[in-house]
C-alpha positions, 0 to 999 in steps of 0.5 A: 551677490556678485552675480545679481549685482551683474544682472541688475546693472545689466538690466538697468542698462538697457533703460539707457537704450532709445529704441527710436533713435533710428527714426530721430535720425531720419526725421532730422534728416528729412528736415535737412534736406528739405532746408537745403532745397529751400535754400537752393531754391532762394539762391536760384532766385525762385519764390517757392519750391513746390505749389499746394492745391486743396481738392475738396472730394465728396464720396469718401467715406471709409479709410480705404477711399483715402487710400485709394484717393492717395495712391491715385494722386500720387501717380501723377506727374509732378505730385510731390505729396499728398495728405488726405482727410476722411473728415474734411473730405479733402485732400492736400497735394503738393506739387513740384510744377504746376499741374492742370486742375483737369489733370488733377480731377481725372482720375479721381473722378474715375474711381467713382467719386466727385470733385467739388473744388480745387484751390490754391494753399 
């Protein structure tokens, strides 16, 4: 009886595991760092750190375009981030200095697809 005390307990004990702990972690310190940079940012005097543009995009039909929609905007010098939506046919660039809305729409329109406005966020 002793040995199947041992295995329940040891059982039980993996419930007290979080398998996502790590990436907890990494969330937490994405934040933090993203909160320091703002606060540098502040201290130097500058109003924001990074500049959003929403490029509306027809074309787009598949996951596959907005990978490659994806991919071709992130090469691009001073795109921070982009995040990319199938179903309002747009996507969100975020960038780190400001970046011509021709520089922008270039490559896009070379993968075959069209670049119906560009604005600011």
């Amino acid at each position: 009886s002793l040995s199947s005390i041992c295995v329940v307990t040891n059982a039980l004990r993996l419930n007290l595991f979080d398998i996502y702990r790590q990436s907890k972690k990494h969330r937490a310190d994405s934040g933090l760092a993203e909160s320091v940079g703002r606060a540098i940012a502040e201290f130097k005097g500058e109003n924001s750190l990074s500049l959003k543009k929403a490029v509306k995009i027809d074309g787009m039909m598949c996951e596959h375009c907005t990978a490659f929609i994806k991919d071709t905007l992130s090469k691009l010098d001073g795109v921070v981030s982009v995040e990319v939506s199938l179903e309002a046919g747009e996507a969100e660039v975020t960038l780190s200095k400001p970046v011509d809305e021709s520089t922008l729409s270039a490559p896009v329109i070379e993968g075959g697809y069209t670049v119906v406005s560009i604005t600011d966020r």
